[in-house]
N, C-alpha and C positions, 0 to 999 in steps of 0.2 A: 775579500781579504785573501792576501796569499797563505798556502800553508804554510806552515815552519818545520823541518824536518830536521830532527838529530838523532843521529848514531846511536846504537847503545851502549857505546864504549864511552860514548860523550859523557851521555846521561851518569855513567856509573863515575866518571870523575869528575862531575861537579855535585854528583852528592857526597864525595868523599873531603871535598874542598870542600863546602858549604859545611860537614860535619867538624872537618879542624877547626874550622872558622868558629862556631855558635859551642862547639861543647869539647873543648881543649885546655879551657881556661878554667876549669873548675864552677862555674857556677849555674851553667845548667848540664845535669846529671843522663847517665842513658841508665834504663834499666834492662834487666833481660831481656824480658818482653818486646824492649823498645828493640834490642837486636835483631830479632825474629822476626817483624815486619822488614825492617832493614835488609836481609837478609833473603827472604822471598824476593822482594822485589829487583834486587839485584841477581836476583834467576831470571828474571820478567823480561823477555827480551819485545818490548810492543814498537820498537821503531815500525813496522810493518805497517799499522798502524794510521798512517797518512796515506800509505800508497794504496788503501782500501779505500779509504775516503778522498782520494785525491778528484774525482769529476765533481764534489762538493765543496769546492772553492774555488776562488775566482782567479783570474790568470793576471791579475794586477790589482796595487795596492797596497795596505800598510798588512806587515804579517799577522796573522794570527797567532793565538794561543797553540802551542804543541799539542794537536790532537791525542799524541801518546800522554803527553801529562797531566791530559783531561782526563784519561779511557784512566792511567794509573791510581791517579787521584780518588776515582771512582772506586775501583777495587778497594784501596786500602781504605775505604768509606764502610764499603762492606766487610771488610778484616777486625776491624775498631769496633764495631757495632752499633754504628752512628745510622739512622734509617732517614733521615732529611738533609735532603741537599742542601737547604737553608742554614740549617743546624751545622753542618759541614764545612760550610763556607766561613761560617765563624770560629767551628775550630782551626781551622786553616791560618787564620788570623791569630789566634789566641797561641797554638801550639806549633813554633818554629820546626820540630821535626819533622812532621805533619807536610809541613809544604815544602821542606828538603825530600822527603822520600818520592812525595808526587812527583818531585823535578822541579818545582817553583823554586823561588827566592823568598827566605822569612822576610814580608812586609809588602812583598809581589806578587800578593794571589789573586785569582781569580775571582767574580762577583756570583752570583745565582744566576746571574741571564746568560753568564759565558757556559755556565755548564749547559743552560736547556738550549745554546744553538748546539751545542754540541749533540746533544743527543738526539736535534731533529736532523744532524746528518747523518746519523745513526740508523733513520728513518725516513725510505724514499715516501713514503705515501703521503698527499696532502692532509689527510685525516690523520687523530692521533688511535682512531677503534681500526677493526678489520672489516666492520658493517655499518650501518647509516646509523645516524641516532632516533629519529621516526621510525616508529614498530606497531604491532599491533600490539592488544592489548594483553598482555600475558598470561598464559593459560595455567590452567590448575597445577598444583604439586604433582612432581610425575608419583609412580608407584615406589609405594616402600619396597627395600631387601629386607629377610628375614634378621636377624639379629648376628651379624657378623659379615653376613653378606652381600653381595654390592645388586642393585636393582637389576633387576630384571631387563633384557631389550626389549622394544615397545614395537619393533620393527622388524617383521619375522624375513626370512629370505635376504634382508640388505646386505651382509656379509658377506651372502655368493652372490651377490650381485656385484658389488664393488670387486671381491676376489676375481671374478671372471675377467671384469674388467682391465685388471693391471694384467692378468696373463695374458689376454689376446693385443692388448692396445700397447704399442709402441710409448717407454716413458718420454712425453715431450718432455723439454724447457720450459717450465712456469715460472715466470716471476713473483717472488714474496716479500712483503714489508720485512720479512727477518733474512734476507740474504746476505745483508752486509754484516750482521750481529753474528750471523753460523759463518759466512767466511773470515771473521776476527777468531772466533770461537778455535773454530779448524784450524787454522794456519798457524794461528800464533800460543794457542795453547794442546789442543787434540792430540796434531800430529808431533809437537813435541813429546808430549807422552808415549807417543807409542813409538819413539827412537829411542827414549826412557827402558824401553821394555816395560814399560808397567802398565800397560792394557792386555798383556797378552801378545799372542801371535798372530798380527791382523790378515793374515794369509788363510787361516784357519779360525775366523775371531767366536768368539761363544757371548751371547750378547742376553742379557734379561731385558724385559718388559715391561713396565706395570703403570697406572694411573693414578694419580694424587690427587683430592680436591686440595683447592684453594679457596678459603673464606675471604671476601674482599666487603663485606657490608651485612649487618642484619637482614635488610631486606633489599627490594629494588627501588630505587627511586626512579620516577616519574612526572610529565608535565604535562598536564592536557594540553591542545593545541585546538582542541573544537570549543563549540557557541552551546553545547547540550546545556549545561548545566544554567545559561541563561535561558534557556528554551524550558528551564523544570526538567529536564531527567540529568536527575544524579549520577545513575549510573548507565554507562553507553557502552561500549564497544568501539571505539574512536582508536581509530592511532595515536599514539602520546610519544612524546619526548623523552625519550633516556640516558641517564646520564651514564651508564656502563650497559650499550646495546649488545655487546658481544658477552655477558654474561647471564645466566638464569638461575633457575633452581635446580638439586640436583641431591641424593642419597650421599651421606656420608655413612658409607658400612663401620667404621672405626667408632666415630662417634654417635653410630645410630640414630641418625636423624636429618632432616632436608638441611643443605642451607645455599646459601644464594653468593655465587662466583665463578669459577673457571675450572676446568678438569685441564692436569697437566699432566699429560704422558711423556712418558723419558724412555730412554734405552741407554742402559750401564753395561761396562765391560765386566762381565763377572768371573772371568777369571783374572782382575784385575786385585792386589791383595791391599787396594783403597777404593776399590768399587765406584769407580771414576764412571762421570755421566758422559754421553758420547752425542746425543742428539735430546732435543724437549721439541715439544708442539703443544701449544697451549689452546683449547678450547671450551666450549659451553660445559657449565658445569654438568650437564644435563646427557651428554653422549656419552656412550657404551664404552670400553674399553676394548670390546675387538673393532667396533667401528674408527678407533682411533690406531691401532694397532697398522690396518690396511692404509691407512693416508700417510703415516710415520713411514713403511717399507720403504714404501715409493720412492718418498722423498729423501730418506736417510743413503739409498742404492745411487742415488743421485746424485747427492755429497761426494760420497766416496766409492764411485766405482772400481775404485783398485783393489778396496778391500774385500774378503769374501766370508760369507758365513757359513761355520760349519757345525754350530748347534744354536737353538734360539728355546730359552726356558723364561716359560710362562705359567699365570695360575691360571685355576678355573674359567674364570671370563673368559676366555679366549678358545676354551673348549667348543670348537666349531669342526665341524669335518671340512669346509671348502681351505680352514687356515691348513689343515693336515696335506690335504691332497697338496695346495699351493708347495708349503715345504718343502716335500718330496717329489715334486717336477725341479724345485731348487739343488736340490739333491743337500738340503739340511737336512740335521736331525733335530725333531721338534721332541721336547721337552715339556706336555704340558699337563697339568692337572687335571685332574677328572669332575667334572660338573655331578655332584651328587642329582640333582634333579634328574640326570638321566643315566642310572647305575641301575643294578639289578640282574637275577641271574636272564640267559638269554636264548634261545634257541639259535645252533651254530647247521649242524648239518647230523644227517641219523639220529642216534641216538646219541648226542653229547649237546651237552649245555653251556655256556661260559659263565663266567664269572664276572662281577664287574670291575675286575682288571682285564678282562681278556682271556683267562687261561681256560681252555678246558676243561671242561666236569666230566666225569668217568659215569656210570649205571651206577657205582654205587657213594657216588656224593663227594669223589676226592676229588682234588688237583692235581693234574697228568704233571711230572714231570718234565721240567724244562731241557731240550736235550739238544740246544745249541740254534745259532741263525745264520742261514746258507746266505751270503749275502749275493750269489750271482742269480741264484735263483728267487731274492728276494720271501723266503718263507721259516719259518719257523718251524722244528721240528721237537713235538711231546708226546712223551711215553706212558705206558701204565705205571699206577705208580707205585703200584705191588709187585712189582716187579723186581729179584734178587739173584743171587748170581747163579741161584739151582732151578731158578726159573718163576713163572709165576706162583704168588701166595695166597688171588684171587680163591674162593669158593664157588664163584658163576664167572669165569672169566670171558671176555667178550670177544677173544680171537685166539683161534686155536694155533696161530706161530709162536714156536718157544722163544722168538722173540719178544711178543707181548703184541697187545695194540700201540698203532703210531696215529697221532693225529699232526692234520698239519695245518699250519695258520699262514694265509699271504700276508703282506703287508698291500698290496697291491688293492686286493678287496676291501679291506676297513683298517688303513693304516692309523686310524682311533684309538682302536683296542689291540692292533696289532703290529707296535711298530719294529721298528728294528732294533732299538735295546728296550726290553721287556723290563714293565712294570716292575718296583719292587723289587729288582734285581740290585748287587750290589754294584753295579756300573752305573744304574740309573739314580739308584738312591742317592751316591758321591756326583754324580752332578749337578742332579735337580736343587739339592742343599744348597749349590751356589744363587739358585734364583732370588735370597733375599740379601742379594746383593744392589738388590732395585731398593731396597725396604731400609736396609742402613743410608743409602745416598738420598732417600727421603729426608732421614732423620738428618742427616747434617745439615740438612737445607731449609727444613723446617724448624726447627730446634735449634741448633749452636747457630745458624746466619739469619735466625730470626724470618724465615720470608715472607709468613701472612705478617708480620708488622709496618710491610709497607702501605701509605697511608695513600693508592693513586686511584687515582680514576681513569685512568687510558688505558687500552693494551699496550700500547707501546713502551711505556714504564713498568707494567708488571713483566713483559720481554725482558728489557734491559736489566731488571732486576735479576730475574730469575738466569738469562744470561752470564752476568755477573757474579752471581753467586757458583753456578759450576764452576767457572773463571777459576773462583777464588779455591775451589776442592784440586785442582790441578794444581794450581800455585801450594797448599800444604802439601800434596803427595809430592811435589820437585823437593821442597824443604826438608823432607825427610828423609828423601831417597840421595839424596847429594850432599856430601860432607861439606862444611863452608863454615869458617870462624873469621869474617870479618872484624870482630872487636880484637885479637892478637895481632890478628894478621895486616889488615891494612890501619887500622884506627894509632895515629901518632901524634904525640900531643906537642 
């Protein structure tokens, strides 16, 4: 089939014709609501849209369906809170506005099978998983987190290992099933936002990080594919048949307990004031959140190498010293929370102790005073902190300069405990506060767009979902940020 490609100035005047046409004459009604979809979408500029998909049709033929009025269609599937394509297709049918916003004609819509070619163009890989569906036989429940917190890594050293890796090795060019779905993502909605100005300053960008499960089933399902159980053994060890091989089991810290699906890590613009998603990577429920952190950089620097980071805030999980060092070869400022597992006071040098922020302990059990960060020379400089302006109020003071004792901290030696905006400081505290800005763009996507409702068994559909669904957070933050009253303004009866 050939493409079909229209304008979106096209688009926007035959929904305005189609809209005189069906609701001019009084007897079917808009309601506000109904404006608001209207309304986003006439932000939507998806003509692009084809020319993403264009090596995925054929160069003769009768045309196809407008890949934009499929991709549109889709969206406002997910706006309406409709989670079956099936189900969609018949309101399409049922409700004339529905198929005027998508771009259709009320009584010219599209069937279920038109949307799923759509979506395997959407999808270069012949498979609809990212692994085989033959596996071994699944292994035990990994380890519990204590009660709020996320499990444990099972895999000690792989973070510097991986980290080492992207700093010495050249990023090549990899090919991924979701190229075409982040080059839609990017072009047609991303980078709009950030001519928006509502990502921030992508020159300087300040980006959170954090990892979501996703529940997609109670348990795993499975299919033997051996003769054991005619041979008398029940139970084997055999590779089996899975129906979702790219999912396991896997600690949910929120909900306290295993369950069986995907871990979705994202990075959000947090200085963004709608806390807009910027990249996802969706995998085994079962992986760490700094192990996914290190595949994300890579790939995200890859996307967008025009952009540059210049703070990146995380929680505890990510509490690694190889993510520190990395950082600070980046010349970021990393942001991250302190792993209580390993806090505690510290032996620094002579006779002074740290804290498990970092700071200094004096001989007699205080916190030296913060007294500023050289940043050419990379160190921090803390004072006695009895110290006043007639001199020291020590009773055993530990340096005979009426200046007081000085200690001083690299960043360079343990940029962990010591980095260049100190812990608990009010510079660090007013940034860090934006990290749960990963934690609201959860909840819209979890919660108001419904995501664990989707009912698929492939990755390539929980992609497209999940895809979509940020889609759909850029599409309200345009809505908000841009004044537009089509129902005054263009709607004439």
């Amino acid at each position: 089939m050939l493409p079909s490609i229209r304008s979106h100035a096209q688009y926007q005047s035959c929904v305005l014709e189609q809209l005189r046409t069906h609701y001019s004459g009084g007897i079917l009604v808009l309601l506000a609501k109904d404006w608001t979809f209207i309304e986003k979408f006439w932000l939507a500029d998806l003509s692009n849209t084809a020319s993403v998909l264009s090596r995925q049709y054929a160069i003769r033929g009768i045309k196809a369906t407008d890949s934009a009025d499929l991709f549109r269609s889709y969206l406002l599937m997910l706006q309406v809170g409709c989670t079956s394509v099936t189900a969609w297709v018949d309101e399409l049918r049922r409700v004339p506005l529905y198929a005027i916003i998508s771009g259709f004609f009320p009584g010219h819509t599209p069937g279920v099978g038109t949307f799923y070619d759509f979506f395997a163009r959407l999808w270069p890989s012949a498979s609809p998983h990212l692994t085989g569906r033959i596996k071994p036989k699944r292994k035990k429940k990994p380890v519990k987190g204590k009660k709020g917190e996320k499990a444990p890594t099972t895999t000690p050293k792989k973070v510097e290992r991986l980290v080492r890796r992207i700093l010495i090795r050249r990023s090549a060019i990899i090919s991924l099933p979701t190229d075409r779905l982040m080059a839609l993502f990017r072009e047609c909605f991303v980078q709009v936002s950030a001519s928006l100005g509502i990502l921030g300053d992508v020159s300087a960008l300040s980006i959170a990080g954090d990892g979501t499960p996703i529940r997609t089933a109670a348990y795993p399902r499975s299919q033997r594919i051996c003769d054991c159980r005619k041979q008398g053994k029940d139970s084997c060890a055999c590779p089996r048949l899975y129906s979702q091989p790219d999912c396991d089991i896997g600690w949910d810290s929120h909900r306290n307990c295993h369950y069986f699906g995907y871990h979705l890590y994202r990075f959000t613009a947090s200085d963004s004031r709608y806390d807009l998603p910027l990249y996802p990577r969706l995998c085994r429920a079962s992986r760490h959140d700094s192990v996914s952190l290190v595949v994300s950089i890579r790939e995200f620097e890859h996307d967008d190498p025009d952009w540059t980071w210049k703070r990146v805030l995380l929680d505890a999980a990510h509490d690694a010293m190889p993510f520190y060092r990395y950082f600070v070869s980046k010349d970021i400022l990393a942001f991250i929370d302190l792993n209580k597992r390993h806090t505690g006071i510290k032996k620094y040098k002579d006779d002074i102790t740290l804290s498990d922020q970092g700071t200094p302990i004096c001989q007699k059990g205080l916190a030296m005073k913060n007294n500023g960060y050289d940043v050419k020379r990379g160190r921090r400089k803390y004072r006695c902190p009895l110290m006043k302006k007639g001199g020291c109020t020590c009773d055993t003071p530990c340096s005979d300069s009426a200046y007081g004792r000085c200690v001083y901290t690299y960043t360079h030696d343990n940029p962990r405990l010591f980095p260049p905006v100190a812990r608990n400081s009010e510079a660090w505290n007013g940034t860090y506060k934006r990290r749960t800005s990963v934690e609201r763009s959860n909840k819209r996507e979890k919660i108001d767009y419904k995501l664990e409702a989707g009912r698929h068994r492939s990755t390539n559909m929980w992609l497209i979902r999940i895809f979509g669904i940020m889609m759909c957070q850029h599409l309200d933050a345009w809505h908000h940020e841009i004044e537009i009253d089509l129902k005054s303004t263009f709607l004439v009866a």
